[in-house]
C-alpha positions in Angstrom: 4.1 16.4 18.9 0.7 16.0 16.5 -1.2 13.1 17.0 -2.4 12.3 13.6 -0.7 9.9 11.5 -0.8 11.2 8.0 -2.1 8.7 5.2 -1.5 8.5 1.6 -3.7 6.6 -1.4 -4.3 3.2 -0.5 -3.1 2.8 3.4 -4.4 3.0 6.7 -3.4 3.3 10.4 -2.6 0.6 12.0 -1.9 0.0 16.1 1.2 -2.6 17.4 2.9 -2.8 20.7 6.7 -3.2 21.3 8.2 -4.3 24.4 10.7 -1.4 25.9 12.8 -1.9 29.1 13.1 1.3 31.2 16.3 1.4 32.9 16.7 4.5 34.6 15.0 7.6 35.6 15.4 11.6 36.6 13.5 13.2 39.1 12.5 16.8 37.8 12.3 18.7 40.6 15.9 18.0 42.4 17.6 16.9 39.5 19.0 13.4 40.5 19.4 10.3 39.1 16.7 7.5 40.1 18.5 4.2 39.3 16.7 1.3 38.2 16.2 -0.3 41.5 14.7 2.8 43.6 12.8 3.3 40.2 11.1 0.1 39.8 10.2 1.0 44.1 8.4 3.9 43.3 6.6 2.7 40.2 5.3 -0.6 42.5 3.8 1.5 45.4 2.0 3.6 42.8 1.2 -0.3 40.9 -0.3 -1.0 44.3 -2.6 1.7 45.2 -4.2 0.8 41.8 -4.4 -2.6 41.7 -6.2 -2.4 45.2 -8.9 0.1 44.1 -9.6 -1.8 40.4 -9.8 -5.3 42.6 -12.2 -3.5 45.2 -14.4 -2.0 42.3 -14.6 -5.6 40.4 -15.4 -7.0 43.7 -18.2 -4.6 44.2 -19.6 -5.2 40.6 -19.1 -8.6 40.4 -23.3 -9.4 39.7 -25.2 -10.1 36.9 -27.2 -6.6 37.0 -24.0 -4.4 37.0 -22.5 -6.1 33.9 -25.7 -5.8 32.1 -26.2 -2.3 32.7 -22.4 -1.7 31.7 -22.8 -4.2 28.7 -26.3 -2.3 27.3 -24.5 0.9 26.0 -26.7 3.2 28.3 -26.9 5.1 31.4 -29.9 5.3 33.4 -31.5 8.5 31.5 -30.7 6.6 28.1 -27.8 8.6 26.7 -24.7 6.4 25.4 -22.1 5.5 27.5 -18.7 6.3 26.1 -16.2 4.2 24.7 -13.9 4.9 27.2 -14.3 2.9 30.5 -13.4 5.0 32.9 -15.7 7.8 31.7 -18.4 4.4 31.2 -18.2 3.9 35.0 -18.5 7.3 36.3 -21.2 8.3 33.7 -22.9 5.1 35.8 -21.5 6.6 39.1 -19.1 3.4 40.2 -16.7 5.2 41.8 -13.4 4.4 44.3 -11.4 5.9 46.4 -8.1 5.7 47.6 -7.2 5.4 51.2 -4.2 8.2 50.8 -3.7 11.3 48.7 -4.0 10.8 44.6 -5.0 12.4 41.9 -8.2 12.1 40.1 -5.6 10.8 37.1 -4.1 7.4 39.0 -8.4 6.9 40.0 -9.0 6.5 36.4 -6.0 4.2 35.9 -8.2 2.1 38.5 -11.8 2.7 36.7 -9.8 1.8 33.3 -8.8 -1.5 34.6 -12.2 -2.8 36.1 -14.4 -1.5 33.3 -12.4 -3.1 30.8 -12.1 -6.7 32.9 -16.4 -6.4 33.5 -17.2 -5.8 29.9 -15.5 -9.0 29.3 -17.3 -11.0 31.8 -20.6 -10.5 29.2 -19.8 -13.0 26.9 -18.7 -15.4 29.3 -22.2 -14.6 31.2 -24.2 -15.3 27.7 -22.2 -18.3 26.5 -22.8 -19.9 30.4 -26.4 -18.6 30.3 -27.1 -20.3 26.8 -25.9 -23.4 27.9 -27.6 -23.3 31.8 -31.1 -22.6 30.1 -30.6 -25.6 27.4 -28.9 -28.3 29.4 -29.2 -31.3 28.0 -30.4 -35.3 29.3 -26.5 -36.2 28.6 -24.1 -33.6 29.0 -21.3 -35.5 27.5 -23.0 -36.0 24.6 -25.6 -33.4 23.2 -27.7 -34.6 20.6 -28.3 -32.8 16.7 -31.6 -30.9 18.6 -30.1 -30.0 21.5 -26.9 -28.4 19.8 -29.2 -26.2 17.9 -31.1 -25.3 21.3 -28.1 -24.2 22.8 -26.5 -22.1 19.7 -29.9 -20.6 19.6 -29.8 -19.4 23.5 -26.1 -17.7 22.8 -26.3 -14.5 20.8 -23.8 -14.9 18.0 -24.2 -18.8 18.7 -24.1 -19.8 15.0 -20.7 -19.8 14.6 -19.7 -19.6 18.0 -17.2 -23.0 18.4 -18.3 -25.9 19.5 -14.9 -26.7 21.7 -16.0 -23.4 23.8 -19.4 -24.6 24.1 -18.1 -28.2 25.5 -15.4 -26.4 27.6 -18.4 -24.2 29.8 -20.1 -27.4 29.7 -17.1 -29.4 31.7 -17.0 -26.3 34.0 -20.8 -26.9 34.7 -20.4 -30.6 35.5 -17.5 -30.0 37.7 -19.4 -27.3 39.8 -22.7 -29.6 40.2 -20.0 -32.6 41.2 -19.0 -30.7 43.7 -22.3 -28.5 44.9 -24.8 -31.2 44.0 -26.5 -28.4 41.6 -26.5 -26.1 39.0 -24.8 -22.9 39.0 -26.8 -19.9 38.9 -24.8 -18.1 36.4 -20.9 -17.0 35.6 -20.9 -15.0 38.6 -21.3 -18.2 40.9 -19.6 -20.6 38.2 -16.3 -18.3 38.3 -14.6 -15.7 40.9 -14.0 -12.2 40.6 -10.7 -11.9 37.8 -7.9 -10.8 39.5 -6.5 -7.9 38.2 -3.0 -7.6 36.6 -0.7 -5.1 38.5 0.1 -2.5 35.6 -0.7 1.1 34.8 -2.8 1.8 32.3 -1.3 5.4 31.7 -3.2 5.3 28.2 -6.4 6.2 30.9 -4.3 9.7 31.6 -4.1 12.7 30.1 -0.8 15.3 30.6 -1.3 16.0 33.7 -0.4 12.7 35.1 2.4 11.4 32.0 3.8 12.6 28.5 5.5 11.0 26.2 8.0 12.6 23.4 10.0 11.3 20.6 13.8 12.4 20.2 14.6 13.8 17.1 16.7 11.2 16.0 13.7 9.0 15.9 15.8 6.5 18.3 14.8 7.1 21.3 11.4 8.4 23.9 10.7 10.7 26.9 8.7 9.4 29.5 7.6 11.7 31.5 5.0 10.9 34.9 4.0 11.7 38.5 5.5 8.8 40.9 4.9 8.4 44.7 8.1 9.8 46.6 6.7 7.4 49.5 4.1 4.4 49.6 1.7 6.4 51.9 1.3 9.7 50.0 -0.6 12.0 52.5 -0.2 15.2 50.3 0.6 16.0 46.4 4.1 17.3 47.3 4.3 13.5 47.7 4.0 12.9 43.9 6.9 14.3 41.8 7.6 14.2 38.2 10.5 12.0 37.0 11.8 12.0 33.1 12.2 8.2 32.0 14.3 7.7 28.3 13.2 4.5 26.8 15.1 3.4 23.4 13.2 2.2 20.9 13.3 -1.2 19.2 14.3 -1.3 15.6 11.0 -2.9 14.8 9.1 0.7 15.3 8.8 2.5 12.1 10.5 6.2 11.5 7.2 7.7 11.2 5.3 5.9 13.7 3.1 8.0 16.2 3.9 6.6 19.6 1.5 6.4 22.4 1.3 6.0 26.1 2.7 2.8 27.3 1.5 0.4 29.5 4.3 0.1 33.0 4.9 -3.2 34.7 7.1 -5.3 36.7 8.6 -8.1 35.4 11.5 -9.8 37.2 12.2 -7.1 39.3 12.8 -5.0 36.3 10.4 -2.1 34.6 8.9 -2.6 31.5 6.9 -0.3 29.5 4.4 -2.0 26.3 4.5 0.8 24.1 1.7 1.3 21.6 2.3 2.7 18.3 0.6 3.7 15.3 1.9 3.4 11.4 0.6 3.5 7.8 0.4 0.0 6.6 -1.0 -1.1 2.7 -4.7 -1.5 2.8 -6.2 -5.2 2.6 -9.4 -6.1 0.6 -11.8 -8.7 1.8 -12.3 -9.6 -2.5 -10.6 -8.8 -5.8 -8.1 -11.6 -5.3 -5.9 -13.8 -7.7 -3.7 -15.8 -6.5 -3.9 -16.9 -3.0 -1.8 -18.6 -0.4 -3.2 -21.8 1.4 -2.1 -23.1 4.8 -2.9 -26.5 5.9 -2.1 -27.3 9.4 -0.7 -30.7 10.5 1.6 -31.6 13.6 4.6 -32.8 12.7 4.4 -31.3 9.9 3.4 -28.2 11.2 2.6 -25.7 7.9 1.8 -26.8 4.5 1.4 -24.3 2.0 1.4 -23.5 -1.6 0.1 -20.9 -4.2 -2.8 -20.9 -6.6 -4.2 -18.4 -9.0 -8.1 -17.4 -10.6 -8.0 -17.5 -14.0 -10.6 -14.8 -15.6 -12.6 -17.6 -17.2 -12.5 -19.4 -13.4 -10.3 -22.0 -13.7 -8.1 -22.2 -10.3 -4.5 -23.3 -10.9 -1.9 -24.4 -8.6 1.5 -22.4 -8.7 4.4 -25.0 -8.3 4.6 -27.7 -5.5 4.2 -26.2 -2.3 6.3 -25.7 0.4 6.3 -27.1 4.3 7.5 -26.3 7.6 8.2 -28.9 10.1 8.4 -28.5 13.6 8.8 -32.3 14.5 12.1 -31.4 16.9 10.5 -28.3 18.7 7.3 -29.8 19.6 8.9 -33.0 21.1 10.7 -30.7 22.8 7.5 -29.3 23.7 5.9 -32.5 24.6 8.6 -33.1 26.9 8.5 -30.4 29.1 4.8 -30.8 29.2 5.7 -34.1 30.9 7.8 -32.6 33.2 5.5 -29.9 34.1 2.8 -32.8 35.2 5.2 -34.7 36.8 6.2 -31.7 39.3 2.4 -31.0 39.4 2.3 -34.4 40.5 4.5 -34.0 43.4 3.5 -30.6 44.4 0.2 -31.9 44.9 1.5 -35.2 46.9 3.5 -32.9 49.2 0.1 -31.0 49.7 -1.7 -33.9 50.6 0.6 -35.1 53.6 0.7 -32.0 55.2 4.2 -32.1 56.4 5.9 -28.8 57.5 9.1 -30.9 57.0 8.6 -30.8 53.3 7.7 -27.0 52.8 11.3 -26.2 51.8 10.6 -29.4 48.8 7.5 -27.7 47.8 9.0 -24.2 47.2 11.9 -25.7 45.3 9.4 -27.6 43.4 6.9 -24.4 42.4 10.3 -23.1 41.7 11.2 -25.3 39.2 7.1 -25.7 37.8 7.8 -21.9 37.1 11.0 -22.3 35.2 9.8 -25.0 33.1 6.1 -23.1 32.1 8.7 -20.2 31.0 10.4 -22.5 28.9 7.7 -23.6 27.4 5.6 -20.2 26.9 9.4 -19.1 25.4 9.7 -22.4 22.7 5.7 -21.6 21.7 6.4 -17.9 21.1 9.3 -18.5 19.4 8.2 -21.3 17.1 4.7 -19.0 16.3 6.9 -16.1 15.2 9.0 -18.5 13.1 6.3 -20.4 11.7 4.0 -17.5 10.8 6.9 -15.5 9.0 7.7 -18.3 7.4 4.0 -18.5 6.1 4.2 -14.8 5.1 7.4 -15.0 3.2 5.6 -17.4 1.2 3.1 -15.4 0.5 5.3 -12.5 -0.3 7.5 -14.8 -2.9 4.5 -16.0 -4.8 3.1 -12.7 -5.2 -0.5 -13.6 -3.0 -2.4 -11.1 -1.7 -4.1 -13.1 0.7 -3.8 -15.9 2.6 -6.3 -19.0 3.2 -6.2 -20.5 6.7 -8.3 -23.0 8.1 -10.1 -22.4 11.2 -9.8 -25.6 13.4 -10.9 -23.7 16.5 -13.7 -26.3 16.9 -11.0 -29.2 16.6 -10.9 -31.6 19.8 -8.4 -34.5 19.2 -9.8 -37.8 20.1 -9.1 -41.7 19.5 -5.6 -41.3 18.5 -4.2 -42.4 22.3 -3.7 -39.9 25.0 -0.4 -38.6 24.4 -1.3 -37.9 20.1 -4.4 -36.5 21.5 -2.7 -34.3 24.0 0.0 -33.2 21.7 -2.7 -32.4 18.8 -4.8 -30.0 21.4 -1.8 -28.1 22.3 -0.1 -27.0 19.2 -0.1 -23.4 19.2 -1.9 -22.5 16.1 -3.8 -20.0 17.7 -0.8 -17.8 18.5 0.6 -18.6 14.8 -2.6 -17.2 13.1 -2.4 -14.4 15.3 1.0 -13.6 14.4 0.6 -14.4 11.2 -2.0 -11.5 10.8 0.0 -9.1 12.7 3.2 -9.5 10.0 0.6 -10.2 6.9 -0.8 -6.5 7.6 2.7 -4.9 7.4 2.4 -6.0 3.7 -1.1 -5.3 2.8 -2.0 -9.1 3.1 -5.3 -10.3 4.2 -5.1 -13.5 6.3 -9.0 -15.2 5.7 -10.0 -18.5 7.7 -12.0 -20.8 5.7 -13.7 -23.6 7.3 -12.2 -26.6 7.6 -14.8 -29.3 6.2 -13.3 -32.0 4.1 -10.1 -29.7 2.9 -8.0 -33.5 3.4 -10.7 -35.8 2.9 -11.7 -34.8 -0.9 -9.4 -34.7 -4.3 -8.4 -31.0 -5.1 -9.0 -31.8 -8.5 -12.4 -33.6 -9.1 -13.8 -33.3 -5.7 -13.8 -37.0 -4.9 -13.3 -38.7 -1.6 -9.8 -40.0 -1.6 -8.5 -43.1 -0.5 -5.5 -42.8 2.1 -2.8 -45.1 2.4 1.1 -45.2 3.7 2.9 -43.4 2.0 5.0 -45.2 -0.9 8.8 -43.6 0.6 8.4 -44.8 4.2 6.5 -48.0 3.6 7.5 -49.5 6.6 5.8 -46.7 8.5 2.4 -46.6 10.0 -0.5 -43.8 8.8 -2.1 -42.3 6.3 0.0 -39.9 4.6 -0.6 -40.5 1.0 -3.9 -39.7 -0.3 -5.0 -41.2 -3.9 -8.5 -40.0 -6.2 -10.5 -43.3 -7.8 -11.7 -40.5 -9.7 -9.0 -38.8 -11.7 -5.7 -40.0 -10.4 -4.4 -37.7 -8.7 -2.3 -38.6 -5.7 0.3 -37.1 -3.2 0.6 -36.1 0.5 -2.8 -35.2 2.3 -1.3 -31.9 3.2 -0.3 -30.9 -0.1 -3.7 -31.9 -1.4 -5.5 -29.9 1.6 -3.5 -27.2 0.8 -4.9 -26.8 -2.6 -8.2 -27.6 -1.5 -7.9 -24.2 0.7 -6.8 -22.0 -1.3 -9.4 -22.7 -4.1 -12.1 -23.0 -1.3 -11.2 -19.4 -0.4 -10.7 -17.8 -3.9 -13.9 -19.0 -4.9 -15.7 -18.1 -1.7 -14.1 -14.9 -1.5 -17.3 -13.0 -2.5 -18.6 -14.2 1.1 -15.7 -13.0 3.0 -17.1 -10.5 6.0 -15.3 -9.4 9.3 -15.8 -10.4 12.8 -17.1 -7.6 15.1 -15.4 -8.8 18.3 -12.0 -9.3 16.8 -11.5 -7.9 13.4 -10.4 -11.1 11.7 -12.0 -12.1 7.9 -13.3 -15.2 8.1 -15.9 -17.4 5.3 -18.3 -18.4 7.8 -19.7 -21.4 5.8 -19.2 -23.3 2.7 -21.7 -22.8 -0.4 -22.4 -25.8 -2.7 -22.9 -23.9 -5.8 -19.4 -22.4 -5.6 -17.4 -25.1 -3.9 -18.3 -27.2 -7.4 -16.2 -24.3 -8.9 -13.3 -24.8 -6.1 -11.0 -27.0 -8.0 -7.8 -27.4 -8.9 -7.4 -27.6 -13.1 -4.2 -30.2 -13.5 -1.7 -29.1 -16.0 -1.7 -30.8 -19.4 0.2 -34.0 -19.3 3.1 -34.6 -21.7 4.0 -38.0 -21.1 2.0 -41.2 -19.9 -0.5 -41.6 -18.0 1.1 -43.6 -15.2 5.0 -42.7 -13.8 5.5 -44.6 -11.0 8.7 -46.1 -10.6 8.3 -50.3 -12.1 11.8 -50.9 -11.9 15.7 -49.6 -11.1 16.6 -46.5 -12.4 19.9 -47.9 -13.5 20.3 -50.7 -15.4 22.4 -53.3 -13.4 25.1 -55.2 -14.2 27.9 -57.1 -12.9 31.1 -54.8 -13.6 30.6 -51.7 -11.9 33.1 -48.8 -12.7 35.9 -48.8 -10.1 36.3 -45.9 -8.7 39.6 -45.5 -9.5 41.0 -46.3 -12.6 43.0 -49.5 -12.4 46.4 -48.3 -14.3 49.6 -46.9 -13.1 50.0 -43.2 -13.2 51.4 -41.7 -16.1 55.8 -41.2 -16.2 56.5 -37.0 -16.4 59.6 -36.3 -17.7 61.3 -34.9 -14.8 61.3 -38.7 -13.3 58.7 -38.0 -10.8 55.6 -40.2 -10.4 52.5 -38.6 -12.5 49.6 -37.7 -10.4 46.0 -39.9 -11.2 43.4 -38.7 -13.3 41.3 -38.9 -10.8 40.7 -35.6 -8.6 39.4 -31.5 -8.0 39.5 -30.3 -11.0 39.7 -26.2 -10.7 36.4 -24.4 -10.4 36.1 -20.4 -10.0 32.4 -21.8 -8.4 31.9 -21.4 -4.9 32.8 -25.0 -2.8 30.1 -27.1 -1.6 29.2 -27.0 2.3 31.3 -29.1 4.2 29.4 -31.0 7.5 30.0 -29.5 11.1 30.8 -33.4 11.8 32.0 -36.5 10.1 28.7 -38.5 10.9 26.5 -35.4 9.5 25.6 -34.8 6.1 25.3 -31.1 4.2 21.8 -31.4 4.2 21.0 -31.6 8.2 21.1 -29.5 11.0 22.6 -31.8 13.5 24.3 -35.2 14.4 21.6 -38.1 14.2 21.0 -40.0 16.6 18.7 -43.3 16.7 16.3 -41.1 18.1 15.9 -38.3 16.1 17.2 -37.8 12.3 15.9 -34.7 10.7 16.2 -34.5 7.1 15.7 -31.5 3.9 16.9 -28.6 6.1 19.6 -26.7 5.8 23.0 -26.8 7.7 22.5 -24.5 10.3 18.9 -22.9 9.2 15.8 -21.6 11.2 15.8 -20.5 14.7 15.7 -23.8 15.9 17.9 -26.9 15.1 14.7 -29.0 14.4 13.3 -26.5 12.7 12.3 -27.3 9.0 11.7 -25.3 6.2 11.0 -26.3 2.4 12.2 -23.8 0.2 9.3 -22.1 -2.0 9.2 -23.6 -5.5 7.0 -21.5 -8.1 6.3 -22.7 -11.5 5.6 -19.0 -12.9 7.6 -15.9 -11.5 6.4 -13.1 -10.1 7.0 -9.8 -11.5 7.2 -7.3 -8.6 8.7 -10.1 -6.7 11.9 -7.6 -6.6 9.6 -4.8 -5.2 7.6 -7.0 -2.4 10.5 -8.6 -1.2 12.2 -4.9 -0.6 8.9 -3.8 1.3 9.1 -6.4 3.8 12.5 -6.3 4.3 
């Protein structure tokens, strides 16, 4: 099977993992079946003798010296180490050894694992470094001087975030609380990592596992060298079983598979299988019309489309769209509670000491275990649905990229603990991440533009708006509706931050660049000459100036039509009573949706309560019955909508 993904005009190769369950397996050399049970047996004791030697070579190179030396890109005669981290660690001569028979192959499974966690450790060891040289008079609050001090003493500290700065900070303060001192460094700050138990068969080569696609293109061959017994004291000990994995759906026809990654999750074997397709190239520039994200918390997305105009001017593309999460993340917040509430008791159970109550603290870790999978389930899910969401949008407007802002510096305060709390836990991380994993399938850049002012300033004219509630729920505290002294213009803040991102990033886009450490684009910083240029032009005005609502839309009065008419029923001739005018009159069009109940109207997604009454979502829409999504609304249409709509499908 060749290696080498062939690549036409325009694409490139791009890498994704799908999750695979191995069920079964056959042992080669007698030629019976290995059910799942005995198989996931054999897979854990070779799991363990791995795990143990990667933890004893971290242990053993847990120092400030080794990680530096491993970190510098050069052995000790001053040739390059490889990429590889195995072949790193040996070229440095950190070796292990395993206290039964292996082979050399299951040893760099082990080397692998501990090279890759150590060359980790040396960002971790410069970010703490930066801030234990520059620590400041008040550590809770640095001052203009000594922020620049400490960005200065990171590498890379420029635009390193200030919430990871303030987060190695706490760590200091809570390691002098308890030591009465400083910390040396990372190495004394933190403990040795422990390592995951997995195999890392992409460390091996064939003589140790293979992999092979059927020809149908449905299914793999997994073939590898298991322990027969956990205390292997020869290689007839290690025998080669055949595993068949079936592929998801989600792994392209023409897709290059690699070796997977083996686990044990649940008492069941699972296998993250690499794989490598042709995707549409994405350009840093060269764009004209653009997709920009806003992120809120209720409200969860707000986007909309804008195009460049050759002469410059940035227009908006129809009204926006939004995607509102209110439901999930209460649901969210809720088993947050619960989560510290069983932390709570855990702890208090801990405290007293009480062998009595040991059977109440398992059931309790029990339970805190449930509820964290719950939760890391709802995030994932909502992330996936929420960043395809974003991506449809961009596919239906015709963008080529799309704007995000990075609010990875953001750290909610003075809104009240539990705002503040639910703000700093949103998960727009993993929705950014997602949303560049399905925005590459399409040849869509995803771009984060700094976040400055995208809600505080008039998309139009620049000017600081004035907020205010908002003029449908005037009973109802906040700040929703934002309106210019300047020009007029008024609306949501999220529809007007919107369009301040997307014109930030298509007239910044000539300063687009991409991150070393993790590939993303990003606009690092805002210049003045072009943000004057990074406006919205408003569409020309037919009517007045002013069309707020002064008065009733109808005109009242004091005989209402009856809903009925108020006359007997016309006589047929057969002598039977006539039937009203009123009524169904017969329509070939298709009936309107009916509600699932009598107390639910067509256009939500389940009964209201006095709690909770969602509203603008379809009957039975999203993956989620709080889940909200406005329907994309685009004042010019796309001609190769037909064509992009068919290639992400």
């Amino acid at each position: 099977m060749s290696r080498k993904l062939p690549l036409a005009d325009g694409e490139t190769a791009r890498t994704a993992c799908v999750r695979a369950l191995i069920r079964s397996g056959v042992d080669e050399k007698t030629g019976e079946i290995i059910p799942a049970a005995a198989l996931t047996e054999r897979i854990g004791w070779c799991l363990d003798l791995v795990w143990g030697m990667a933890g004893r070579l971290i242990a053993e190179h847990w120092n400030t010296p080794d990680v530096d030396s491993l970190a510098s890109g050069q052995d000790a005669g001053g040739r390059k180490l490889p990429s590889n981290a195995w072949m790193a660690l040996r070229r440095l001569g950190w070796t292990v050894t395993a206290p039964v028979k292996v082979n050399d192959r299951i040893v760099r499974m082990a080397q692998e694992m501990a090279g890759r966690a150590l060359r980790s450790v040396k960002w971790r060891a410069d970010v703490a470094a930066g801030v234990l040289a520059t620590w400041p008079a008040d550590p809770d609050k640095r001052t203009g001087a000594e922020w620049e001090r400490v960005r200065a003493a990171i590498p890379g500290g420029e635009y390193l975030p200030s919430s990871i700065i303030r987060s190695r900070t706490r760590q200091v303060i809570s390691f002098e609380r308890k030591h009465s001192r400083l910390p040396a460094d990372v190495f004394e700050l933190e403990p040795a990592p422990r390592v995951p138990r997995m195999l890392l068969l992409a460390a091996c080569d064939g003589q140790q596992a293979t992999i092979e696609r059927s020809d149908d293109g449905q299914r793999a061959l997994l073939r590898l060298q298991l322990p027969a017994r956990p205390d292997p004291q020869k290689y007839a000990d290690w025998t080669w079983v055949a595993c068949a994995i079936t592929l998801p759906p989600t792994v392209p026809a023409n897709a290059v598979i690699h070796l997977p990654t083996l686990r044990i999750t649940d008492g069941k074997m699972r296998a993250d299988l690499a794989y490598t397709h042709p995707v549409p190239k994405t350009h840093r520039t060269g764009h004209t019309v653009a997709l920009g994200v806003d992120w809120g918390l209720n409200t969860l997305l707000s986007a909309g489309a804008a195009r460049l105009h050759e002469d410059g001017r940035i227009t908006a593309l129809g009204s926006g769209a939004q995607f509102r999460a209110a439901g999930v993340l209460a649901k969210q917040h809720r088993l947050r509670r619960i989560s510290e509430r069983l932390h709570a008791k855990t702890d208090h159970y801990a405290r007293l000491a009480d062998n009595t109550l040991d059977g109440k603290a398992a059931t309790l870790a029990e339970e805190i275990r449930r509820v964290c999978e719950r939760r890391s389930n709802l995030n994932d899910a909502l992330a996936w649905a929420a960043a395809r969401w974003a991506v449809d949008q961009a596919v239906a407007a015709g963008a080529t990229v799309i704007y995000l802002e990075d609010l990875r510096s953001m750290e909610a305060g003075g809104m009240g603990r539990t705002q503040n709390t639910r703000l700093s836990q949103t998960v727009r991380g993993q929705i950014a991440d997602r949303m560049r994993h399905l925005a590459t399938e399409v040849g869509i850049a995803v771009v984060t533009v700094p976040p400055r002012n995208t809600s505080k300033h008039c998309p139009c004219c620049l000017t600081p708006l004035r907020h205010r509630k908002s003029p449908d729920r005037p009973t109802v505290s906040g700040w929703k509706w934002a309106i210019c002294p300047g020009c007029g213009w008024q609306g949501d803040r999220d529809q007007g931050a919107w369009r301040r991102i997307a014109a930030r990033g298509l007239a910044h886009q000539t300063k687009t660049v991409t991150d070393r450490a993790s590939g993303a684009m990003v606009i690092r910083a805002v210049v003045d000459t072009m943000e004057a240029k990074a406006v919205i032009t408003a569409a020309p005005k037919t009517s007045r100036t002013d069309r707020s609502k002064t008065g009733p839309t109808r005109p009242r009065t004091n005989h209402l039509t009856p809903r009925r008419r108020e006359v007997p029923s016309p006589a047929r001739p057969s002598g039977r009573a006539g039937q009203r005018p009123e009524g169904h009159a017969p329509t070939d069009r298709n009936p309107l949706p009916r509600a699932a109940h009598r107390h639910q109207g067509v256009t939500t997604i389940s009964t209201p309560t006095n709690r909770h009454k969602p509203r603008g979502a379809a009957l039975g829409a999203g993956f989620h019955l709080h889940a909200h999504a406005a329907p994309p609304r685009w004042a010019e249409p796309t001609p190769d909508l037909t064509v992009r709509m068919g290639s992400l499908s």
